[in-house]
mmCIF file of the C-alpha atoms, coordinates in Angstrom:
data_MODEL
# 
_entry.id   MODEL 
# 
loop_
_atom_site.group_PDB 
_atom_site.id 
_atom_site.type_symbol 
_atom_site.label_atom_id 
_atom_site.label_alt_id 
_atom_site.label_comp_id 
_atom_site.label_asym_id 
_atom_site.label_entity_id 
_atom_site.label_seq_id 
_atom_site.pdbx_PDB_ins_code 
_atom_site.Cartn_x 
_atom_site.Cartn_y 
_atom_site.Cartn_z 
_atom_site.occupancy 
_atom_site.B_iso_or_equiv 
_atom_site.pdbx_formal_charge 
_atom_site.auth_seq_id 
_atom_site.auth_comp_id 
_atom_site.auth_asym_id 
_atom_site.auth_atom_id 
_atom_site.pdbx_PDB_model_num 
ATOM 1   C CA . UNK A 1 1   ? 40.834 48.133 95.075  1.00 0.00 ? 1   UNK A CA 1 
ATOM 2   C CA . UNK A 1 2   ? 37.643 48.806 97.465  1.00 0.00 ? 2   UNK A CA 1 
ATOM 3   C CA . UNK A 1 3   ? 37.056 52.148 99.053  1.00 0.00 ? 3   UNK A CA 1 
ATOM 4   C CA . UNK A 1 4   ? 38.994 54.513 100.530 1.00 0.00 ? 4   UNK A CA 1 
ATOM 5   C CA . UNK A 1 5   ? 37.735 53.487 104.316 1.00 0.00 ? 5   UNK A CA 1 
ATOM 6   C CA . UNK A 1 6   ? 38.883 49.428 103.235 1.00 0.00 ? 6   UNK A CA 1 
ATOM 7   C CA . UNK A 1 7   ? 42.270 50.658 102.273 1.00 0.00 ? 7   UNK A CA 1 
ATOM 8   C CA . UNK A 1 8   ? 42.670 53.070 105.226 1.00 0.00 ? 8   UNK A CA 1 
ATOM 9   C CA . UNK A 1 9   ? 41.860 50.352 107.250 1.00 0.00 ? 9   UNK A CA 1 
ATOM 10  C CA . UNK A 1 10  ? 43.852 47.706 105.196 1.00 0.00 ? 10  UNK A CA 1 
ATOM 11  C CA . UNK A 1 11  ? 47.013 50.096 105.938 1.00 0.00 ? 11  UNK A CA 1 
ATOM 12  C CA . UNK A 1 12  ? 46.177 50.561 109.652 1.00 0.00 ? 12  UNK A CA 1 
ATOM 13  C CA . UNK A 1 13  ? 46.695 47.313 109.915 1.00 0.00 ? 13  UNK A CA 1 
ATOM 14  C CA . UNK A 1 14  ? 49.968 46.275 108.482 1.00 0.00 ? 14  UNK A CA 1 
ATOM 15  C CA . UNK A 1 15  ? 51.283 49.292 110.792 1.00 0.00 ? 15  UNK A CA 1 
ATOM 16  C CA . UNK A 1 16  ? 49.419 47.190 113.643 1.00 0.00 ? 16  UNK A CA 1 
ATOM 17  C CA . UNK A 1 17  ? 51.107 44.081 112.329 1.00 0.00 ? 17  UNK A CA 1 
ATOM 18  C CA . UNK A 1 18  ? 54.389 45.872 112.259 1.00 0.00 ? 18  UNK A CA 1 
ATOM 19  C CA . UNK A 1 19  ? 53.919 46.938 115.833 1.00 0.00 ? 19  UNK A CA 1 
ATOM 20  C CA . UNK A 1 20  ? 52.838 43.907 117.560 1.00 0.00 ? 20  UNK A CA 1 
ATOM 21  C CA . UNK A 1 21  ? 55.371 41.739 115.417 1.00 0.00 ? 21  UNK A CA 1 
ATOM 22  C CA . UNK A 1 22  ? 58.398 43.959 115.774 1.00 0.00 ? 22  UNK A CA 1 
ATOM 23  C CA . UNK A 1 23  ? 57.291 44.854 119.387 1.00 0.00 ? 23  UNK A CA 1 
ATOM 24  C CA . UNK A 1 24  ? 57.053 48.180 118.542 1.00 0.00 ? 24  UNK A CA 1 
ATOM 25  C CA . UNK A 1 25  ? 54.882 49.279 121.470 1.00 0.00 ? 25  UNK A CA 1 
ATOM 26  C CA . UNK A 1 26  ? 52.829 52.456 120.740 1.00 0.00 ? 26  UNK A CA 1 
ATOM 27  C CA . UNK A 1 27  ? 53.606 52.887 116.736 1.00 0.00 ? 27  UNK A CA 1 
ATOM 28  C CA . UNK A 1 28  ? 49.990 51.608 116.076 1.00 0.00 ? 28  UNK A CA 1 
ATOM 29  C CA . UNK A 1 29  ? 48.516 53.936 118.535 1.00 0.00 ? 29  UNK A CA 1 
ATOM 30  C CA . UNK A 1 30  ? 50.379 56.819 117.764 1.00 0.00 ? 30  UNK A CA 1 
ATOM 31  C CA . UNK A 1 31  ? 49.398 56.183 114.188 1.00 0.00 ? 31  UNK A CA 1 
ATOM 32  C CA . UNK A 1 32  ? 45.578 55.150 114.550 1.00 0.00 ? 32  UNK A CA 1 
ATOM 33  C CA . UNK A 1 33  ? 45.721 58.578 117.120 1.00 0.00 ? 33  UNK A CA 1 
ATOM 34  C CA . UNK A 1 34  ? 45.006 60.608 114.061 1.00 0.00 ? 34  UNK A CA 1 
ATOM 35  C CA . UNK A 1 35  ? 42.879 58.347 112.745 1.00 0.00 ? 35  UNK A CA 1 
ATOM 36  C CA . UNK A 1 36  ? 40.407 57.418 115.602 1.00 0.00 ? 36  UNK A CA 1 
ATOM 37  C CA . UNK A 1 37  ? 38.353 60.204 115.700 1.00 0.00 ? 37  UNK A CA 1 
ATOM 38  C CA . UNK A 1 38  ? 35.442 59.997 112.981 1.00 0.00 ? 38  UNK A CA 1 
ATOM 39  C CA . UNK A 1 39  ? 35.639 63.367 111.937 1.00 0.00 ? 39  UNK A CA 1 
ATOM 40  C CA . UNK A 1 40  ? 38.924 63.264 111.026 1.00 0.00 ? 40  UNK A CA 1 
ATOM 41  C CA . UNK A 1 41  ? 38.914 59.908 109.853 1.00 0.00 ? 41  UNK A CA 1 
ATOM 42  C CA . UNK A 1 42  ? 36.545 61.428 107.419 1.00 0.00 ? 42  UNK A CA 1 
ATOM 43  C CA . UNK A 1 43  ? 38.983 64.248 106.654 1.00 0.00 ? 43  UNK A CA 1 
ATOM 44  C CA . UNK A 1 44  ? 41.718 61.681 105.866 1.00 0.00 ? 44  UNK A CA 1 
ATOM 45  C CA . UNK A 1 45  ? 40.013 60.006 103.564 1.00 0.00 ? 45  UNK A CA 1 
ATOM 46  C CA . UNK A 1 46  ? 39.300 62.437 101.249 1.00 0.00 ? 46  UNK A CA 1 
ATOM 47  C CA . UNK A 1 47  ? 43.106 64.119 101.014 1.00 0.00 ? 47  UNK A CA 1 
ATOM 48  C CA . UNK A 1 48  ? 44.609 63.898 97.529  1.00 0.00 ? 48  UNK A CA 1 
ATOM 49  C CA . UNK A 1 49  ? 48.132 63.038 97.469  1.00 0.00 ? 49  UNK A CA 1 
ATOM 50  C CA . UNK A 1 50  ? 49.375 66.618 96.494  1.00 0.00 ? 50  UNK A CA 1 
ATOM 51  C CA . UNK A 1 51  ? 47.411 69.641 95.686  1.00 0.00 ? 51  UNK A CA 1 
ATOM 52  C CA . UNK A 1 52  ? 48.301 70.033 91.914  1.00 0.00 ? 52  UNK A CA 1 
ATOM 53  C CA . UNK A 1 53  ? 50.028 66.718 90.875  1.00 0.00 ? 53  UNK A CA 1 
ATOM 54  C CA . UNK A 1 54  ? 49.693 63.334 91.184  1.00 0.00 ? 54  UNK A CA 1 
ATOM 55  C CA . UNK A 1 55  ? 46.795 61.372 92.790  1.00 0.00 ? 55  UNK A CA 1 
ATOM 56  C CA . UNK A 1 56  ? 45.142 64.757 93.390  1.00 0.00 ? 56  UNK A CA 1 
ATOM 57  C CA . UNK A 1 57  ? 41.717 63.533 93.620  1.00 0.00 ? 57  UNK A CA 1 
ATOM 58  C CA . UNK A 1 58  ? 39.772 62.751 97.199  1.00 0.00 ? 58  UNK A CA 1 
ATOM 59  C CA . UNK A 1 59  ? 41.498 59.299 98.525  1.00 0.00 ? 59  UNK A CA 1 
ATOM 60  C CA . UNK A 1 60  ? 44.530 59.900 96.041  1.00 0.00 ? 60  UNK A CA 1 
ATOM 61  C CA . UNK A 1 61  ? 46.912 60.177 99.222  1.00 0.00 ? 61  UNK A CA 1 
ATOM 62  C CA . UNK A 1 62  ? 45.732 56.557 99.780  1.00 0.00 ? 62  UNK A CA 1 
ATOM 63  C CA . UNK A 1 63  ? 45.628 55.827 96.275  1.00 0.00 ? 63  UNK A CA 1 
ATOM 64  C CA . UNK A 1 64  ? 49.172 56.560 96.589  1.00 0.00 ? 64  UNK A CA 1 
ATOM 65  C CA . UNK A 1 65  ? 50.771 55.025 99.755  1.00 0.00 ? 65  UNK A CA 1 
ATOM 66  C CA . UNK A 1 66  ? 48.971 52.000 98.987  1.00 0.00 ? 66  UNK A CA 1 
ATOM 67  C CA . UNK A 1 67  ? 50.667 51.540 95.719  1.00 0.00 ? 67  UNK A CA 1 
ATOM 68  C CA . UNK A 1 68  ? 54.121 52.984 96.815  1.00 0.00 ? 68  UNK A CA 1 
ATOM 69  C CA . UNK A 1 69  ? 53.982 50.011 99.677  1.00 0.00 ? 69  UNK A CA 1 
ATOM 70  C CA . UNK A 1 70  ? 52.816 47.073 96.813  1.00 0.00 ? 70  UNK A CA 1 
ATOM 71  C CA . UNK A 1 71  ? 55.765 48.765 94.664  1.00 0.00 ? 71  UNK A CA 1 
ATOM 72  C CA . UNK A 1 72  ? 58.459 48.503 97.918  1.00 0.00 ? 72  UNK A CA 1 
ATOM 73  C CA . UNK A 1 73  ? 57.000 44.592 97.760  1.00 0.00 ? 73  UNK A CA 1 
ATOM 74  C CA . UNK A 1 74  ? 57.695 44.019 94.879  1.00 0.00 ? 74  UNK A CA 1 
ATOM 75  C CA . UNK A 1 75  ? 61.244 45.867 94.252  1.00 0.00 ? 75  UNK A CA 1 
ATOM 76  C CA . UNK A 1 76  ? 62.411 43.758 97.608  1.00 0.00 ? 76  UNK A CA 1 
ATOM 77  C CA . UNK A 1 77  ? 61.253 40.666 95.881  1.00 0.00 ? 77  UNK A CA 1 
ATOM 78  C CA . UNK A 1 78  ? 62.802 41.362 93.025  1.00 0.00 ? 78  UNK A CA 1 
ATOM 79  C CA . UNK A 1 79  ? 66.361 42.542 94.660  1.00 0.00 ? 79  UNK A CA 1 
ATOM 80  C CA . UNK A 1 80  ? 65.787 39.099 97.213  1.00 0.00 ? 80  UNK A CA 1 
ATOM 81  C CA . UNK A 1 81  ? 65.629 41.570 100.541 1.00 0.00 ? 81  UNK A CA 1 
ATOM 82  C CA . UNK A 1 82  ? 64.869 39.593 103.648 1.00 0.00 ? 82  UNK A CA 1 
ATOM 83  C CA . UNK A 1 83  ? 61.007 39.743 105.366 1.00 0.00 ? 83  UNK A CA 1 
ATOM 84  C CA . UNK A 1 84  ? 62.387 41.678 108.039 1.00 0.00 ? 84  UNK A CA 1 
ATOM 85  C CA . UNK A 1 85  ? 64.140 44.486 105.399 1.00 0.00 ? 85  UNK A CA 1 
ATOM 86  C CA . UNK A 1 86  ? 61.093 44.088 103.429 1.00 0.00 ? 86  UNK A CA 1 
ATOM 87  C CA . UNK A 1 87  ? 58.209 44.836 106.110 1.00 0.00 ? 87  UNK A CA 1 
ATOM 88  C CA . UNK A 1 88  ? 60.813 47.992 107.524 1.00 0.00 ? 88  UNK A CA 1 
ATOM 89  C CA . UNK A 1 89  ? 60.626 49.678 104.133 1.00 0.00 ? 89  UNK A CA 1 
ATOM 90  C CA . UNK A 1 90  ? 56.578 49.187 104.054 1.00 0.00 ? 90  UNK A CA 1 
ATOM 91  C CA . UNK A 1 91  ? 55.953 50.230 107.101 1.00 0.00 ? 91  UNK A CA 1 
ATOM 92  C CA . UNK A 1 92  ? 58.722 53.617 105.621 1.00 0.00 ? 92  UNK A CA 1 
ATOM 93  C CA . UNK A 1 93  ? 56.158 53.659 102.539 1.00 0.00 ? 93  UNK A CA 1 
ATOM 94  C CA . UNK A 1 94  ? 53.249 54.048 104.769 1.00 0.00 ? 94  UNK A CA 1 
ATOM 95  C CA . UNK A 1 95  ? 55.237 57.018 106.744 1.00 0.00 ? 95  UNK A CA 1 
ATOM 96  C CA . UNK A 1 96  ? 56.632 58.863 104.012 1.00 0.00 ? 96  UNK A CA 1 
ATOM 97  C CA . UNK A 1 97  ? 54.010 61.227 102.758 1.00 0.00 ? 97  UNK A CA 1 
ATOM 98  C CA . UNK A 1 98  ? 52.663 61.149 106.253 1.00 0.00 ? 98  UNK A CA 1 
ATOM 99  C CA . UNK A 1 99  ? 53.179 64.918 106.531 1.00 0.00 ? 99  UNK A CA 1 
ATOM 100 C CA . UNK A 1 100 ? 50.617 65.579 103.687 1.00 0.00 ? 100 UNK A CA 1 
ATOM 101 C CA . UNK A 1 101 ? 48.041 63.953 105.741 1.00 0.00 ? 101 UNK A CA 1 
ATOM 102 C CA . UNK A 1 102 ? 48.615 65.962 108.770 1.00 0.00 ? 102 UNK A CA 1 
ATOM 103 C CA . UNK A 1 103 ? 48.359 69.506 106.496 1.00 0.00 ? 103 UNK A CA 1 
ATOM 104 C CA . UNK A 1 104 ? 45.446 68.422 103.913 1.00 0.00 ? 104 UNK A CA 1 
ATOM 105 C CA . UNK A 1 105 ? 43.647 67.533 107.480 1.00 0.00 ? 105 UNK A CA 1 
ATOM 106 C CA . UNK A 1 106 ? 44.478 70.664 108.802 1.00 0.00 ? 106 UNK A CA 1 
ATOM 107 C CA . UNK A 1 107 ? 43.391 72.640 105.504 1.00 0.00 ? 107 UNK A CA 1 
ATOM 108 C CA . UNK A 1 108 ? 46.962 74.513 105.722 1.00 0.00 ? 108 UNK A CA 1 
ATOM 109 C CA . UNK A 1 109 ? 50.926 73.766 104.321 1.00 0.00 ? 109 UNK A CA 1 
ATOM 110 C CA . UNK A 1 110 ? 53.189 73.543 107.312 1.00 0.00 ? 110 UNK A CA 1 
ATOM 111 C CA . UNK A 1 111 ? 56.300 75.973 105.337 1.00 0.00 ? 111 UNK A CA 1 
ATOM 112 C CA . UNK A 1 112 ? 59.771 74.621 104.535 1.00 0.00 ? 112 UNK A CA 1 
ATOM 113 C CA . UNK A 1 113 ? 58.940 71.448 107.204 1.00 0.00 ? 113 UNK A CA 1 
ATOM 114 C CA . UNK A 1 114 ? 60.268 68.017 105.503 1.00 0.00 ? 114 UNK A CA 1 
ATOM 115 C CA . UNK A 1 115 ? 58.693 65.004 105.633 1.00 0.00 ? 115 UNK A CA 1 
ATOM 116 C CA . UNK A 1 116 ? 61.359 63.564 107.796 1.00 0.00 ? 116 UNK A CA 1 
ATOM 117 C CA . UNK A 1 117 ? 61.480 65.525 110.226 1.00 0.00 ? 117 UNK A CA 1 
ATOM 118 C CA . UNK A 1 118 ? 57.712 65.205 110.916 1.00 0.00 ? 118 UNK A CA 1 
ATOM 119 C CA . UNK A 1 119 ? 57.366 61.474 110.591 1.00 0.00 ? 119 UNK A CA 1 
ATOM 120 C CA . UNK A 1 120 ? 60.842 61.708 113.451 1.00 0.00 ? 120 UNK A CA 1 
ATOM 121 C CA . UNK A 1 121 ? 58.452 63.821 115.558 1.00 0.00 ? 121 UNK A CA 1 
ATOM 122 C CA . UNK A 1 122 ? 55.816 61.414 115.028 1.00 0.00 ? 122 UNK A CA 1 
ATOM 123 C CA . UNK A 1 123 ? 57.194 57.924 114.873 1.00 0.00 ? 123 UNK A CA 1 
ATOM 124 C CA . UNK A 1 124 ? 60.885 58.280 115.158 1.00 0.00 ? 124 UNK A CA 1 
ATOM 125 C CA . UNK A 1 125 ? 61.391 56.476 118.598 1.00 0.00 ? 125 UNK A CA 1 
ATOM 126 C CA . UNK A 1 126 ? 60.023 53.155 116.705 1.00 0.00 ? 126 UNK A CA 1 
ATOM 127 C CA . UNK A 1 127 ? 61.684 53.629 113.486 1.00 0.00 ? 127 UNK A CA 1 
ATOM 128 C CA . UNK A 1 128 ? 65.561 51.552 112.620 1.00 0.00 ? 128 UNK A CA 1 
ATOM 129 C CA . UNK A 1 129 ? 68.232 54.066 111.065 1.00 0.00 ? 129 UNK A CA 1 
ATOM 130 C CA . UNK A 1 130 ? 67.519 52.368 107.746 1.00 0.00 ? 130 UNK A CA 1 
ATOM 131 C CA . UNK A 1 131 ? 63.761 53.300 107.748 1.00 0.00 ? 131 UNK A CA 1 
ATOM 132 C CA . UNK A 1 132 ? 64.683 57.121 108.498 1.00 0.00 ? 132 UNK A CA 1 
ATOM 133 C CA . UNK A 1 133 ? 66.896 57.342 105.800 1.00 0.00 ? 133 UNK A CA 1 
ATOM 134 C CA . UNK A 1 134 ? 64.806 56.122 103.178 1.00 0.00 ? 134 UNK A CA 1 
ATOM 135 C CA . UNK A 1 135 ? 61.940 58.697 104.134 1.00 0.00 ? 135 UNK A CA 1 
ATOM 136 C CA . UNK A 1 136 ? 64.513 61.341 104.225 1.00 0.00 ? 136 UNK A CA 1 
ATOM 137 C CA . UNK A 1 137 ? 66.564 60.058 101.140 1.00 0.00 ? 137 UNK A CA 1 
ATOM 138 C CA . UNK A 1 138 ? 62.097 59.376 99.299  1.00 0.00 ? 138 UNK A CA 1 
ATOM 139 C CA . UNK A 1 139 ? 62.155 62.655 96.929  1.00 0.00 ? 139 UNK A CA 1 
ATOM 140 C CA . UNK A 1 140 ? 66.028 61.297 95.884  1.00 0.00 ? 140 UNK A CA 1 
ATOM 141 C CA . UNK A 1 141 ? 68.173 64.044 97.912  1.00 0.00 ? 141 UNK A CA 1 
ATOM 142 C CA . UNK A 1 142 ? 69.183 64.615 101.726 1.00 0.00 ? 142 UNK A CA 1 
ATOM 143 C CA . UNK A 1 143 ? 67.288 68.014 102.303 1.00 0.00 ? 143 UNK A CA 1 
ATOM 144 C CA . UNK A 1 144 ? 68.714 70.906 104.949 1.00 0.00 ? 144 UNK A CA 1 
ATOM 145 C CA . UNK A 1 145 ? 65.908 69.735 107.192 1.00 0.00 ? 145 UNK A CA 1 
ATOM 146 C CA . UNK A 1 146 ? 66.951 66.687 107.557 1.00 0.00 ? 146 UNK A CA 1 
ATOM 147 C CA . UNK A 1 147 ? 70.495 67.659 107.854 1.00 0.00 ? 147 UNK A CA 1 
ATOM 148 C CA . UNK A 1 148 ? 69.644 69.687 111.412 1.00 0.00 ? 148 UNK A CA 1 
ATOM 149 C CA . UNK A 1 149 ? 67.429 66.744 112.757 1.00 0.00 ? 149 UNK A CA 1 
ATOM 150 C CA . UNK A 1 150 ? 69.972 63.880 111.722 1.00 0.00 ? 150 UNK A CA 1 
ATOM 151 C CA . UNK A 1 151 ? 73.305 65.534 110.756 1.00 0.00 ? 151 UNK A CA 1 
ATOM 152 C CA . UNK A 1 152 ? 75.455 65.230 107.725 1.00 0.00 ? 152 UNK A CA 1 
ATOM 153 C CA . UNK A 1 153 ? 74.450 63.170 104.837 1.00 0.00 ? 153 UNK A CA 1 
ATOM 154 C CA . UNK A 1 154 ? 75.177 59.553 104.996 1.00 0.00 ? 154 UNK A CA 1 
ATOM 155 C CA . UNK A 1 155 ? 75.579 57.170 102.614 1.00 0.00 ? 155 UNK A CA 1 
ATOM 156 C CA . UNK A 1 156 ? 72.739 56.209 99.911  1.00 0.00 ? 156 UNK A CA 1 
ATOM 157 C CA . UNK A 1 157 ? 71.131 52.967 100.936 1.00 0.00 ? 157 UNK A CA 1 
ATOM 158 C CA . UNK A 1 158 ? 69.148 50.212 98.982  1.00 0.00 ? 158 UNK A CA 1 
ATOM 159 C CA . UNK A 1 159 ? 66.527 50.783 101.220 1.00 0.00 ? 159 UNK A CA 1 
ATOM 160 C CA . UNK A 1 160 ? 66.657 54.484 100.334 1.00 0.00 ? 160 UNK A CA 1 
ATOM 161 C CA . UNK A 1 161 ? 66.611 53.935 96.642  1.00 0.00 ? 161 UNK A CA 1 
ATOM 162 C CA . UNK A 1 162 ? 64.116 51.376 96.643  1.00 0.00 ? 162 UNK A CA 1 
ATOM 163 C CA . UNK A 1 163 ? 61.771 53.921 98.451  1.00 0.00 ? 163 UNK A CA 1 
ATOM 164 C CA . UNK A 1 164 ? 62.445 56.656 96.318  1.00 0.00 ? 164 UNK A CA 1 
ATOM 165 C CA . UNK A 1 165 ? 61.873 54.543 92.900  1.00 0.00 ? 165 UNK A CA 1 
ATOM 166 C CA . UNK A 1 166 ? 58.570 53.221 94.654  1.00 0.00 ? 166 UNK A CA 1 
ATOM 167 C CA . UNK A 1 167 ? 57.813 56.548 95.106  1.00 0.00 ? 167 UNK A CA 1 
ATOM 168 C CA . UNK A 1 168 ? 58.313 57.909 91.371  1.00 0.00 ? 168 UNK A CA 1 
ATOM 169 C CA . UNK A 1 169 ? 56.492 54.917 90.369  1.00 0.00 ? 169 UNK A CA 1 
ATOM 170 C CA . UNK A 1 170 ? 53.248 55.788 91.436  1.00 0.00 ? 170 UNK A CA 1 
ATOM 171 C CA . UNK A 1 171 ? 53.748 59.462 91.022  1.00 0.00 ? 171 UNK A CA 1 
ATOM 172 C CA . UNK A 1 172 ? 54.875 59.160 87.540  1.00 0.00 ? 172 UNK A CA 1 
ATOM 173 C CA . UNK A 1 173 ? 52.652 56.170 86.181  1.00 0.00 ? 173 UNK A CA 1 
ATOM 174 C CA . UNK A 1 174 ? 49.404 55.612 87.977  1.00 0.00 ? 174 UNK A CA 1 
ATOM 175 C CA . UNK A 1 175 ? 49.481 58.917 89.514  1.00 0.00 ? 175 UNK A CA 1 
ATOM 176 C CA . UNK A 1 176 ? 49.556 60.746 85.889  1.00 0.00 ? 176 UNK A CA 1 
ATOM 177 C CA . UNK A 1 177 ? 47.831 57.774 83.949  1.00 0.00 ? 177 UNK A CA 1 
ATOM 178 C CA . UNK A 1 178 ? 44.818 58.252 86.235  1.00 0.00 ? 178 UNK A CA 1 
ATOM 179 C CA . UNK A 1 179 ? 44.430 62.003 85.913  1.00 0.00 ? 179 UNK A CA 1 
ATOM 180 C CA . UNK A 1 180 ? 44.803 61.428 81.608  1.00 0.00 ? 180 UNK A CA 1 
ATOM 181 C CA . UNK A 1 181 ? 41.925 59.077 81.946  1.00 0.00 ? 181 UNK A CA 1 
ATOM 182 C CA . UNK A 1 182 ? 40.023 60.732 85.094  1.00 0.00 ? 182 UNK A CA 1 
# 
């Protein structure tokens, strides 16, 4: 799969391709912002993707949004979702854990915030309706948080599930099958 740094960078730039083909002005920058710096590029690459479950190893928060986004692929391949659905819920893979990032960088949780609602504060002027309600909807449920940034619960959405099962499938699979065979 290469090293953390090649899949950082690998991830970079679909967001990049997202932004320039989309014409999403400012997504990639806003996203690369956190990343520019060496020092915390250095810090990113080493977060796990949770504390005390799956991919919790240095690089397992890449580990893990790079196989949630091949798993989105493939589940819009399989369901026969158009290019333009399909490269809105990768770029929503690459965002959805985003708020780990920002804390395991930070050395410090950020209490009873959802991942939403910072990937809105972040990204949300670039992001469709669909793409928002998939991160919201990525853990399977429509949280209080998200109910004060974006009001009452809509409607589950393919997009949402597809997310969420991308989601469960690297948390529950490779996540888990990596830490039985460390």
């Amino acid at each position: 799969m290469g090293t953390t740094r090649q899949m950082i960078d690998r991830l970079s730039n679909m967001v990049k391709y997202y932004d320039s083909e989309y014409h999403a002005q400012g997504l990639y920058a806003a996203y690369a912002m956190r990343l520019a710096d060496e020092h915390l590029l250095d810090k990113a690459s080493k977060c796990p993707g949770s504390r005390n479950h799956h991919h919790n190893w240095p690089g397992g928060y890449w580990d893990h949004i790079s196989e949630v986004s091949r798993n989105v692929s493939y589940l819009c391949i399989l369901h026969k979702l158009s290019s333009v659905a399909t490269d809105e819920l990768i770029l929503a893979a690459i965002l959805h854990d985003y708020d780990k990032l920002l804390n395991y960088m930070a050395d410090y949780t950020l209490p009873n915030i959802d991942p939403a609602v910072v990937v809105a504060r972040e990204f949300g002027r670039w992001l469709s309706v669909d793409q928002t309600h998939a991160i919201c909807y990525h853990h399977g449920g429509w949280s209080l948080a998200c109910s004060s940034v974006y009001g009452s619960q809509p409607e589950l959405r393919p997009s949402a599930i597809i997310l969420h099962c991308a989601d469960l499938m690297s948390s529950h699979i490779q996540g888990v099958k990596k830490n039985a065979n460390g």
